[in-house]
N, C-alpha and C positions, 0 to 999 in steps of 0.2 A: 357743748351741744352733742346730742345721744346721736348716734350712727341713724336712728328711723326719720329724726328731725331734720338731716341734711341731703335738700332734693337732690344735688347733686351725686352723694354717694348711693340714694334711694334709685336715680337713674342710672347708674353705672349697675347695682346688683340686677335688677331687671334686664337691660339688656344684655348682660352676661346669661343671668338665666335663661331668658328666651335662646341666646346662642348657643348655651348647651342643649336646650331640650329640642332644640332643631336639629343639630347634629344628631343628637341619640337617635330621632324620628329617621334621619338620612340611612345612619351606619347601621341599626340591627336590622338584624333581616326579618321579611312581613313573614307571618308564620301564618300559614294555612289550617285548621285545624283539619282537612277533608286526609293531611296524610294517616290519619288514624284510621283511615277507612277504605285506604287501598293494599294494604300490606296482605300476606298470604291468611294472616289467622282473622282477620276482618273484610273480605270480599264485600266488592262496592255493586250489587246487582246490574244497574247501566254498563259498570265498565266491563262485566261479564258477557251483559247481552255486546256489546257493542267488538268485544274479544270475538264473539263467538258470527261475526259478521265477516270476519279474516278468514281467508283460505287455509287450513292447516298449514300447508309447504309454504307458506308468506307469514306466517305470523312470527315466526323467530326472525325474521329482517325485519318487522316492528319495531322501533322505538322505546320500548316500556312507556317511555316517560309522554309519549305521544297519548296514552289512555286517561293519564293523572297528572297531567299540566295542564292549572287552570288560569294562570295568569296573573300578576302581580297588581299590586296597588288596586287602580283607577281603568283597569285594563283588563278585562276575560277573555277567558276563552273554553270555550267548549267541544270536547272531541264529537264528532259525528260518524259515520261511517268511514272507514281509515279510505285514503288521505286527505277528507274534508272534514272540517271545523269551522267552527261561527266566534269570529273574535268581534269585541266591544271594548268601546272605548267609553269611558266618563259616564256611561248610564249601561245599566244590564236590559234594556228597554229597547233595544234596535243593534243587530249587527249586521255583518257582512260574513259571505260565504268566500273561503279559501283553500285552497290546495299544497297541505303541507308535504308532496309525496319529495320533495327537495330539502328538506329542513333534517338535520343532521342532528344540531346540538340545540334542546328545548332551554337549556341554561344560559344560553346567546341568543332567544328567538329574533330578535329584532335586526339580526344581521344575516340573517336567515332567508332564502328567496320563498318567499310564497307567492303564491299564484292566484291572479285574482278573477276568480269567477266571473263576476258582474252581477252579483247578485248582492244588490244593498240592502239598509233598513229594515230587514228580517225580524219580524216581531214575534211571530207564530212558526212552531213547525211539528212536524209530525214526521216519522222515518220507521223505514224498516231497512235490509240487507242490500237492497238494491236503491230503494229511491228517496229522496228527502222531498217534501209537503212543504212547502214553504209559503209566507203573507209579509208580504212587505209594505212599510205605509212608507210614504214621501208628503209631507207638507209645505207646500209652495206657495207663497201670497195666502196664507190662508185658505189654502182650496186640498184637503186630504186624497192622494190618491193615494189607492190600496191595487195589489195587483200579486196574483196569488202564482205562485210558481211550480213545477215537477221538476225536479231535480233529476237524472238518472245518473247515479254514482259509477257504474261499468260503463257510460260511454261521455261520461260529462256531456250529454245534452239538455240544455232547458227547454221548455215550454211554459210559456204565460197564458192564465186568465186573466177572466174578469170577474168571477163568482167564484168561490167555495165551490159550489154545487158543481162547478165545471170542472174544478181542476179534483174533487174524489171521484168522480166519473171516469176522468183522464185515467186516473190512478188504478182506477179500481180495472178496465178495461186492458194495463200495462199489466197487471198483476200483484199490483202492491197488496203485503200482507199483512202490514200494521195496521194499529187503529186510527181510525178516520177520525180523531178528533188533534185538531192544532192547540196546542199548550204554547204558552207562551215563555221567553226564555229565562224568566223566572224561575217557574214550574221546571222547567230543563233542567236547570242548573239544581238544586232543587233536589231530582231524583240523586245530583252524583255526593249529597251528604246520609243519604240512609245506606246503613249494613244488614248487610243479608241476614234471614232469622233463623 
């Protein structure tokens, strides 16, 4: 009887295979291609704008790696105005707002204290130097609530709407100088794979 004819040896290569190819999946490491596009001779335009959002005398106590750590596997993250970021888990479709001004070592994040805003479900946002735009959806029994935030990064205060229209108002009134349209975190993430021309 030929080695393909006998299920039992047919089951034993299979399940060795899959045991290796699980392991390999475990031990190498996920490779980001985005590192091609933060280095000196390939500048990432977001991570410039979002550098150039840092106080000169505070930006050497910057992290580097807090501009170009975007998160492993099933899990993002995206830098914001320094020490906030918007991590996601399991979909790039909703996250939460955090405060990494405690977080040391980006190679350990998970054992690292951040700080939790309260600001969940983050679909949409818009930012400039001082404030983040934010739309967050929550769906409950089938009933979608949306509920649009102002973020102010110098004094971590929120404020909530209830419209768009309210919260570029807000914005616009505060002095926000970005643009007044909300990109979804797609579109976000998005901006940090194009290199400067």
């Amino acid at each position: 009887m030929s080695f393909l004819q006998n299920s039992y040896y047919w089951r034993v290569f299979l399940l060795v295979t899959l045991a290796l190819l699980s392991c390999a999946c475990i031990c190498c490491p996920w490779f980001d291609p985005r590192g091609l596009l933060i280095d000196d001779d390939h500048p990432n335009p977001q991570i410039e704008l979002l550098k150039s959002y840092v106080p000169a005398e505070t930006l050497p106590d910057v992290n580097p790696d807090y501009f170009t750590y975007f998160g492993f596997r099933d899990w993002w993250r995206w830098p914001l105005v320094y020490p906030y970021s918007i991590h996601a888990i399991d979909t790039v479709d909703h996250g939460r707002l955090l405060d990494e001004s405690e977080v040391t070592d980006y190679d350990d994040i998970n054992h690292q204290p951040l700080g939790s805003i309260g600001v969940w479900d983050i679909t949409h946002l818009a930012l400039d130097r001082r404030y983040l735009l934010l739309r967050t959806e929550e769906e409950k029994d089938d009933v979608l609530t949306v509920i649009y935030v102002l973020f102010d990064c110098s004094t971590a205060e929120k404020t909530e709407f209830d419209s768009e229209a309210a919260l570029f108002e807000a914005a616009q009134a505060a002095g926000f100088e970005g643009d007044l349209t909300l990109m979804t975190l797609r579109d976000y993430d998005a901006l940090f794979w194009q290199e400067a021309p």
